[in-house]
N, C-alpha and C positions, 0 to 999 in steps of 0.2 A: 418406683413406679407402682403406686398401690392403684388396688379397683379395677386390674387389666384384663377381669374375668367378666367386669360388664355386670356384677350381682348388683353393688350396692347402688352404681347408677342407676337398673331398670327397677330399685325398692324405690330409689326417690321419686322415680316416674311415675311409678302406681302411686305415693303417696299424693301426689298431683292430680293424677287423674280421679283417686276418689275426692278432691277438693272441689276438683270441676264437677263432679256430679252432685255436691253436697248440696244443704240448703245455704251457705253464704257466700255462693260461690260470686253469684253478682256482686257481694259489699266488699270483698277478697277478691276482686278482680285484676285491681293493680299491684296489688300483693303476690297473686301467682303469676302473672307476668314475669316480673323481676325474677320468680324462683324458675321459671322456664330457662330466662334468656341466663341465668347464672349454670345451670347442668348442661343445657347447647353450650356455652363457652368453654367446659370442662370437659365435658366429649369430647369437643374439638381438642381442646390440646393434647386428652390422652391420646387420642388419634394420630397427633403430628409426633409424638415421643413414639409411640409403636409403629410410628411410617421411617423415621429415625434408626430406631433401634432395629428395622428390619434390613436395613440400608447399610447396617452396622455389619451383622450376621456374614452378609453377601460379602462384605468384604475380606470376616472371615475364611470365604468359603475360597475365594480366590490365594488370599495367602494358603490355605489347604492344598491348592491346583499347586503354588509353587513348593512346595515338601513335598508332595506324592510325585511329581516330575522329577525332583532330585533323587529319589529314591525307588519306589517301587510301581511307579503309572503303567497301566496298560499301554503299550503303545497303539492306535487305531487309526487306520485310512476316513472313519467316519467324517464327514462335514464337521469344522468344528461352529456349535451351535452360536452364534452373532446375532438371531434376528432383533429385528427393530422390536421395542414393547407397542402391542398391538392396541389398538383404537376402537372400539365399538361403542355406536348409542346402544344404551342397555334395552336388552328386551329378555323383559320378565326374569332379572338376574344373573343372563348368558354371560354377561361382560363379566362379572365377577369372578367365575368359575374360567373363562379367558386369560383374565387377567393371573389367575392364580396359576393355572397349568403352564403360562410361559414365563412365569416366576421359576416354577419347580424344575422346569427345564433346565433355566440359567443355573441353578444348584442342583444341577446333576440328580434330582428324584426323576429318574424318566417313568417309573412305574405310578409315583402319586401324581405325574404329572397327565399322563393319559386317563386318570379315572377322572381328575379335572374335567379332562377337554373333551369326554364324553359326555360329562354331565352337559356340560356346556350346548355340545350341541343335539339335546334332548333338548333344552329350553330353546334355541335358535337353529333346527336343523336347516343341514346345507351352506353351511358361511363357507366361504373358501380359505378366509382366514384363521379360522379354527381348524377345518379340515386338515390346513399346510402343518399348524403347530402339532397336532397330533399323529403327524405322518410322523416329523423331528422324532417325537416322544417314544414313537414305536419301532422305527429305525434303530435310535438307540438303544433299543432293547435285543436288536437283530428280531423282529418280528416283521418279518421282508414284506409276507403275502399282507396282512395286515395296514403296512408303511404305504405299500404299493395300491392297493387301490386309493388309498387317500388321497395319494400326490395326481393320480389319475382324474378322481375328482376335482379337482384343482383344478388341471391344466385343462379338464373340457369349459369350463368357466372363465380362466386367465392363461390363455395356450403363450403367454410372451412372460411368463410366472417362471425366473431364470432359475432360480433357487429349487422351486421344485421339480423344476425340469433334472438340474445334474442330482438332486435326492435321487430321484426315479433312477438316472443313469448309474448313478452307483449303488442301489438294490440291482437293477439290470446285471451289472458287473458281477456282486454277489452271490446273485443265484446262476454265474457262468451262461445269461443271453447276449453275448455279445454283440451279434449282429443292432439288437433295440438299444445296449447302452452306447454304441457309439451315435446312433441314431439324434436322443435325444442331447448327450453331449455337444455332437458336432453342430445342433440347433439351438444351444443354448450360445457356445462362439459368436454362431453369426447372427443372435440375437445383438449380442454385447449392450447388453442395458444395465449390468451389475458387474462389476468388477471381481467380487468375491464367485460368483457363479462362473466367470470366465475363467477365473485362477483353478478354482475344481476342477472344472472341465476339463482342462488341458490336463491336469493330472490324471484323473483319470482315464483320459486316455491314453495316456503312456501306460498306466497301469490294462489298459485291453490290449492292449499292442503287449505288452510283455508276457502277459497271459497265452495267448496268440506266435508268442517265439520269434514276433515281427520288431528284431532287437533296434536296428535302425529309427524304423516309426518311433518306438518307445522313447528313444534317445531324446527325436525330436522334440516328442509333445513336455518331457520330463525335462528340459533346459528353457521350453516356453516358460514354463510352471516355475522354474526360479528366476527368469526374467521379470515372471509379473509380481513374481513374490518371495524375496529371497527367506523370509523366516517361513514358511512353509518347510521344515526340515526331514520332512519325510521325502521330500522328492529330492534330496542329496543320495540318501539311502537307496530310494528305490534307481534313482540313474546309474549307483553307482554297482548294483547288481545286474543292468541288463551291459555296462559296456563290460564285467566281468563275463558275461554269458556270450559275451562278442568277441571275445578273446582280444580286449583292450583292456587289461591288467594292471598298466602303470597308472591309465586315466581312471582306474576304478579307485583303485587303493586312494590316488589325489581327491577324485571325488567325497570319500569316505572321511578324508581328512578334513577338507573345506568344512562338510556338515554338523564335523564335533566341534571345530574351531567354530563353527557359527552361534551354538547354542550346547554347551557340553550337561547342561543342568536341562536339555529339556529330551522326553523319553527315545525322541528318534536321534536327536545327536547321540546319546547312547549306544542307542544301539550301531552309529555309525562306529563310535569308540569301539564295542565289543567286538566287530564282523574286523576289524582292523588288526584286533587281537588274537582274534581265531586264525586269520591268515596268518599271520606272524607266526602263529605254534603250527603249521600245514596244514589247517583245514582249507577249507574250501566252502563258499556259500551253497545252501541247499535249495533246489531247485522250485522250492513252491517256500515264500515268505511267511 
C-alpha cells in the first residue's frame, strides 16, 4: 500500500496545477484531463484499501475484546457501547471529526475519542447526536459531571432519546442519586422504543434496588434483565448476590452457576466462577461489589 502519506499524490496535483496555470495549458487541455481523471481514480482506490484495511484493524480489535475477556478484562456495569454509525450532512467538516470519535469509541480510545467529538462540535455546536457520543466517550472514562450534562443536553432536545436517558440513569446510580436514576430508568421502560435501553434499564434498577438493601425489588428487575437478555452476564452475578443477601443461599450459588455455565470466557461469568470458589473455601460475598 505505497503513497498512504498523500506526499506523492498532492506533488502530482501541484504538478497539475502549475500546468493549468502554464502557457499551454489550453493546447494541453485534453492531456491534463486524462492526468486528473487517472490520480481521482488512484485516490479513490487508495481510499477504498485504507477504508479496508481499517475494517481490517477493527476486527483486530474485537478478536483483542475476546483474549482480554479470557484473561484479564475489567469487569464494568458501563453500557456496552452498540451505537448505530452516525449520519451527518457535513458542516464545515463536523461530520468528519463525528465520524472519527464514534470510530474511536468502537475501539475503546475513549480519551481520542472525546477530543474528536469536541472538535466536532466547535465546527457544528449543539448536534444532539454528537452531544450523545461524547457523553459514551466521557462516561467511559468515569467523567460523570462531564457525561451528565451532555446526555442532559440531549434529552432537552430528544426527551424520548432511550439510550441517553438510562446513560444518565446509570451516572445517576454512580454518583449514589437514587431517587433521579430510578426516575429516568423507570422512563425509559415505559418509553420501550429500544430494546437495548430497556434491557439496561431493568438492570440497573436491580442494581438501585440492591444498593438500597430492597433485596426483593432487585431480585425482580435482575430476572426481567435475563428475561430480555440472557447474555447480559453480569446480572447472573449481580442476582445471585442480592438472593445471597436474602439469605436464599441454595438459589445464589445456582444462580452463580448458571452465569459461568452461560459464558465461562467472558469477565462476569468469571467472576461468577470466582465468588463460587470463594464460598466453597468459607468466604462469603462482600457487601459493596
Amino acid at each position: 500500500m505505497a503513497d498512504v502519506d498523500g506526499r506523492p499524490f498532492r506533488a502530482r496535483m501541484g504538478a497539475i496545477e502549475a500546468r493549468l496555470d502554464g502557457p499551454q495549458a489550453a493546447a494541453d487541455r485534453d492531456a491534463i484531463k486524462a492526468d486528473i481523471i487517472a490520480l481521482y481514480k488512484e485516490v479513490e482506490q487508495e481510499i477504498a484499501q485504507l477504508t479496508t484495511l481499517r475494517e481490517d484493524v477493527k476486527r483486530l480489535v474485537e478478536r483483542w475484546k475476546q483474549v482480554s475477556g479470557a484473561t484479564a478484562a475489567k469487569a464494568t456495569n458501563a453500557p456496552a457501547f452498540g451505537g448505530e454509525r452516525p449520519v451527518m450532512a457535513d458542516h464545515i467538516g463536523a461530520s468528519t471529526y463525528l465520524e472519527k470519535g464514534w470510530s474511536l469509541i468502537s475501539l475503546g480510545d475513549h480519551d481520542g475519542a472525546e477530543r474528536a467529538l469536541l472538535k466536532a462540535l466547535e465546527l457544528s455546536p449543539n448536534d444532539p447526536q454528537t452531544e450523545s457520543l461524547l457523553g459514551w466517550a466521557q462516561m467511559l472514562q468515569d467523567k460523570y459531571d462531564e457525561a451528565l450534562l451532555n446526555f442532559q443536553k440531549v434529552l432537552m432536545r430528544q426527551p424520548a432519546n432511550s439510550l441517553a436517558r438510562i446513560n444518565l440513569g446509570y451516572i445517576c446510580l454512580k454518583k449514589k442519586i437514587f431517587g433521579e436514576a430510578i426516575e429516568h430508568l423507570s422512563k425509559a421502560i415505559r418509553l420501550d422504543n429500544d430494546r437495548k435501553a430497556s434491557l439496561y434499564a431493568h438492570f440497573y434498577l436491580g442494581l438501585v434496588y440492591a444498593e438500597r438493601e430492597m433485596y426483593e425489588d432487585a431480585q425482580t428487575f435482575f430476572r426481567k434483565t435475563l428475561a430480555l437478555g440472557p447474555n447480559l452476564i453480569e446480572a447472573y452475578y449481580e442476582l445471585g448476590r442480592v438472593l445471597w443477601f436474602d439469605n436464599k443461599r441454595d438459589d445464589a450459588l445456582e444462580t452463580w452457576r448458571s452465569g459461568l455455565a452461560a459464558n465461562k470466557f467472558n469477565p462476569w461469568g468469571k467472576r461468577c466462577g470466582e465468588m463460587l470458589k470463594h464460598i466453597e473455601e468459607g468466604g462469603t460475598p462482600a457487601r459493596t461489589a
